[in-house]
Every structure is written in structure tokens, then in C-alpha cells.
C-alpha positions in Angstrom: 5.5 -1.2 -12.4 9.2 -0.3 -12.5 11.7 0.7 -10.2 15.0 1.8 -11.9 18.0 2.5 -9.6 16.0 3.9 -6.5 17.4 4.7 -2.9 15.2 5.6 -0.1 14.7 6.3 3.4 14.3 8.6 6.2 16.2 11.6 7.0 19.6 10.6 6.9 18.9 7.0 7.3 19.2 5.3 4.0 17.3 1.8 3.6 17.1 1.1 0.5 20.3 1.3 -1.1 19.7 0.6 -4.9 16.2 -1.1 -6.2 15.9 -2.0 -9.5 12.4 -4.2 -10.0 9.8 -4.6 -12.4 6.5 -6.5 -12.4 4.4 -7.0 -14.9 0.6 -6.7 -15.2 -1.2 -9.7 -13.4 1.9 -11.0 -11.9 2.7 -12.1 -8.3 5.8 -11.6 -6.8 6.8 -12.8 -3.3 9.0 -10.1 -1.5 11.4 -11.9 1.1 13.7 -10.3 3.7 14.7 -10.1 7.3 13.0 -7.6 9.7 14.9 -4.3 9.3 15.4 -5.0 5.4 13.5 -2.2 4.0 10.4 -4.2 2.4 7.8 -2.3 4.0 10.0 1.4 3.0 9.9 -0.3 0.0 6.0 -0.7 -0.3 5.7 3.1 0.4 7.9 4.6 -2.0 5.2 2.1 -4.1 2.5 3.9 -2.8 4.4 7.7 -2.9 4.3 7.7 0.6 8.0 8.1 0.5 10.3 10.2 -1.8 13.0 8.2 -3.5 16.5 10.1 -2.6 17.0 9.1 -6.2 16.4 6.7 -9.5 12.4 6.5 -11.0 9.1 5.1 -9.9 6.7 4.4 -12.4 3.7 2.6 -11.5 0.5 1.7 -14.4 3.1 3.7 -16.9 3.1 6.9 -14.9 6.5 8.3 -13.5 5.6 9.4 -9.5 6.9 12.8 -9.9 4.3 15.0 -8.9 1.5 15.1 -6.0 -1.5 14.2 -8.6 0.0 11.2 -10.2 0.8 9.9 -6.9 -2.4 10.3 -5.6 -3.8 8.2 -8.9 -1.6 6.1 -8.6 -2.8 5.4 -4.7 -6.4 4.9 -5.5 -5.0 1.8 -7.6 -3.7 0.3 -5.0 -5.3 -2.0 -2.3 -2.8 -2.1 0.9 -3.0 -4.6 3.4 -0.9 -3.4 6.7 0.6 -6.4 8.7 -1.4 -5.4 11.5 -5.2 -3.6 10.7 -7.6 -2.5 12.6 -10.6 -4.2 11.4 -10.7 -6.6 14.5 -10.8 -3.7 17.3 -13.8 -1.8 15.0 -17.4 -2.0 16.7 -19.3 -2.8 13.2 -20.4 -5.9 11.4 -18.6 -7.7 9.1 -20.1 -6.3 6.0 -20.0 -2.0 7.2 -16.2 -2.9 7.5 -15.6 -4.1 4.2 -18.1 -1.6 3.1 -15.3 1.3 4.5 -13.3 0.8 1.9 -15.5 1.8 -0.8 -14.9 4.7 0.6 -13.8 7.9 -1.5 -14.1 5.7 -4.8 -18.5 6.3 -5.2 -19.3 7.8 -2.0 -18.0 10.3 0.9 -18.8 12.7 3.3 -22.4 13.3 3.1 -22.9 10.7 -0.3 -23.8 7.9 0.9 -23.0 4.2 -0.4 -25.1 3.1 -3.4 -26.9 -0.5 -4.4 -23.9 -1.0 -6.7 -21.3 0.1 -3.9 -23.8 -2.9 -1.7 -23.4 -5.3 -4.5 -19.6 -5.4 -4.9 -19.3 -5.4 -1.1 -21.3 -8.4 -1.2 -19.5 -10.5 -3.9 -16.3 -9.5 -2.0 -17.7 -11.4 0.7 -18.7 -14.2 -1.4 -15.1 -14.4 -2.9 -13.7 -14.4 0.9 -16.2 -16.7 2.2 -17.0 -14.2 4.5 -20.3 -13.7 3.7 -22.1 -16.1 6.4 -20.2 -13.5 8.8 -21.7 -10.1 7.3 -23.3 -9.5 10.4 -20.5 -10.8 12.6 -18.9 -7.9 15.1 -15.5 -7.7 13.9 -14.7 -7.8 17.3 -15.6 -11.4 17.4 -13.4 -13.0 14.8 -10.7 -15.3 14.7 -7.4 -14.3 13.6 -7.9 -15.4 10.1 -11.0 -13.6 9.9 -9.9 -10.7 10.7 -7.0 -11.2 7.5 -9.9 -11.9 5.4 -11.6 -8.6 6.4 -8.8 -6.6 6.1 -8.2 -8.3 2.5 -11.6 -7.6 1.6 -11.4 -4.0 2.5 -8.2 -3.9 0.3 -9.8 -5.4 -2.9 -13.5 -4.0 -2.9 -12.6 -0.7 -4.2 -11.4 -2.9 -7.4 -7.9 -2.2 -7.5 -5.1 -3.2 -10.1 -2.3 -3.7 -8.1 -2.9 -5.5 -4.3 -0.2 -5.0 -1.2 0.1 -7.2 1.2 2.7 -6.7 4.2 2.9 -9.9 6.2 -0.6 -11.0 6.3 0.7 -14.6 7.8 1.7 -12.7 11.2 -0.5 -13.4 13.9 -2.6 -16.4 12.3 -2.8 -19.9 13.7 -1.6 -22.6 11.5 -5.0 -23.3 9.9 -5.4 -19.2 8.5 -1.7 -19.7 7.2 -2.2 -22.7 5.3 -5.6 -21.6 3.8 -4.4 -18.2 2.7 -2.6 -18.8 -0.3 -5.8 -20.5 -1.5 -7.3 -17.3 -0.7 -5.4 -15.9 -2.7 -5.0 -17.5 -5.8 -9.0 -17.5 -5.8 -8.6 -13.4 -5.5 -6.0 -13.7 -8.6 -8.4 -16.0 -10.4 -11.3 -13.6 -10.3 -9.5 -10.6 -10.3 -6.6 -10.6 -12.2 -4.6 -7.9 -10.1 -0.6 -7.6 -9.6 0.4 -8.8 -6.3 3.1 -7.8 -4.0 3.4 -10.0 -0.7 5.7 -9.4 1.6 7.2 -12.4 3.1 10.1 -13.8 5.9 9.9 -17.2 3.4 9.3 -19.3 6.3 5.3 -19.5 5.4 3.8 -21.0 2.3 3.0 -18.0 0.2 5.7 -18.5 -2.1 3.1 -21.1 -3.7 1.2 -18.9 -5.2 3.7 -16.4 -6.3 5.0 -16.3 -9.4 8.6 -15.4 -8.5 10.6 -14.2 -5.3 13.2 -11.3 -5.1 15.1 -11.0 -1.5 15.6 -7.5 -0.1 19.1 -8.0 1.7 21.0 -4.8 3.3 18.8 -2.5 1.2 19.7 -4.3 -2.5 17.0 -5.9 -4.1 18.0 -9.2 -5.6 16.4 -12.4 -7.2 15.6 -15.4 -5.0 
């Protein structure tokens, strides 16, 4: 992924002033900044969500300048939202994890396959969620819930994983054991990782670098 010279924002509301970046295939990079910086503008202009103002997005060698290459370029990506709403859904454990799947083998009236079952199923093993396939969403704890909403993120097999936050919200026990969680997904998986970070949580273990997004300049650590 690279990011040469780009400015971004909304309306006339510049964010991101100038972002130059680049991350490499299998690499994890920790991105730290204030509330207000920009990382999460940044995560969307990622993800095409966003129009640049200016400078070039490429992402898995493909320049985000048209609506189909942005949409590819979204199916290779597993997003996890500081917030999800895998706790307040009605269903069991495994159905929510099984929602992401969605639009990769099945949708609308195709329904989910054994093989769409199986990897469902080893993403739980992976998570250690699978004791609580048939737990009501409802019901979990906050770390839990983070491990759902990973889950969701990384069963549709991904190459590049986003993760906003994901220590917001946790108790102290969920924050220590997720960069174990983790490392164990980078392990098995072998995906780029993005995590957004304020650096006052351990992720930065399991990150391979850190760049600081300060008054919309993107800058080492």
C-alpha cells in the first residue's frame, strides 16, 4: 500500500494535510495520534470511502481512481470500527461471525455453504471463541464482543486488516490479551495490519513500526 503526497477531508475542512506512507505486505504498523488527528479520515481514504483532494492511493498495486478498483480493493479489506454492533445483535455467536461471509460466497437468496461453515468455524477456533458459538451476543463481555467483531473482520480472508481503536471500552484484562490475539491472527494469517492507536495501550508490541498522525502530517514515531 502507498500513499504519496495525499490531502483529504470534508467539504472545505481539510484533515489530512500531506500523507506520504507505505506498508509493505505482511507488515504491522501502529497508527498513533490525538483525537481529532485524522487517523480514522485516514482509514477511509484507505478504504475509498473518501476522495483524496489530491496525491495517489494505491492499495495491493492498484491506483484508487475509479469506482471498480475501489470496490476490489474494499473486499480486501477487513475493518474493525472502534465501536461495532455485534454486542446489541440478537444472534449467537457463530451467525454473527458468519455475517461477514457475506457477499464473498453467498447473498440474498444463496445461502451460506459447508465451506462458508468451516472457515467460520476455524475463525472461532483462532479467537477462542468457539466455546461461545451459541452465546447471544448480547451476553458478552467487553472483550468478547472485540473478538467478535474481529472475527467478523477476518473470516471473509482478507489481505489487509483495520482496526480503529479496538482497546476502547475493554477492561484491563481484554487490553492486555489482545495483542496476543493478534499476533496469533498475524501468525496464521499473514495479513497487513493497520491499528489505530492513542499509544497509551500495549499494541505497539505487536506492531512492527509506529508513524504519529499530528495536525494532519503523517510522520514516524
Amino acid at each position: 500500500m502507498k500513499l504519496k503526497a495525499v490531502a483529504a477531508g470534508y467539504g472545505r475542512r481539510v484533515v489530512l494535510r500531506r500523507v506520504d506512507f507505505e506498508l509493505a505486505e505482511g507488515e504491522c504498523c501502529a497508527v498513533l495520534g490525538e483525537n481529532g488527528a485524522g487517523k480514522t479520515t485516514l482509514f477511509k481514504v484507505i478504504m475509498g470511502l473518501i476522495h483524496p483532494y489530491r496525491g495517489e492511493v494505491e492499495v495491493f498495486g492498484r491506483r484508487m481512481d475509479s469506482r471498480h478498483t475501489r470496490q476490489w480493493v474494499r473486499r480486501q479489506i477487513g475493518y474493525v470500527p472502534q465501536a461495532g454492533s455485534d454486542g446489541r445483535l440478537p444472534i449467537p455467536v457463530q451467525d454473527a461471525v458468519l455475517l461477514g461471509r457475506w457477499g464473498t460466497s453467498f447473498a440474498g437468496f444463496k445461502r451460506p455453504t459447508a465451506e462458508d461453515r468451516r472457515i467460520v468455524w476455524e475463525t472461532l477456533e483462532l479467537l477462542g471463541l468457539r466455546e461461545l458459538a451459541s452465546a447471544d451476543c448480547r451476553e458478552l463481555s467487553g472483550g468478547q464482543k472485540q473478538r467478535v467483531a474481529i472475527a467478523r473482520a477476518i473470516v471473509r480472508k482478507p489481505r489487509l486488516l483495520l482496526l480503529d481503536e479496538p482497546t476502547t471500552y475493554l477492561d484491563a484484562s481484554a487490553r492486555d490479551s489482545l495483542p496476543d490475539v493478534l499476533a496469533a491472527i498475524r501468525r496464521e494469517l499473514g495479513l497487513s495490519m493497520l491499528v489505530i492507536s492513542h499509544g497509551a495501550d500495549n499494541l505497539q508490541q505487536v506492531s512492527d513500526r509506529a508513524v504519529v498522525l499530528k495536525e494532519g502530517v503523517l510522520e514516524p514515531a
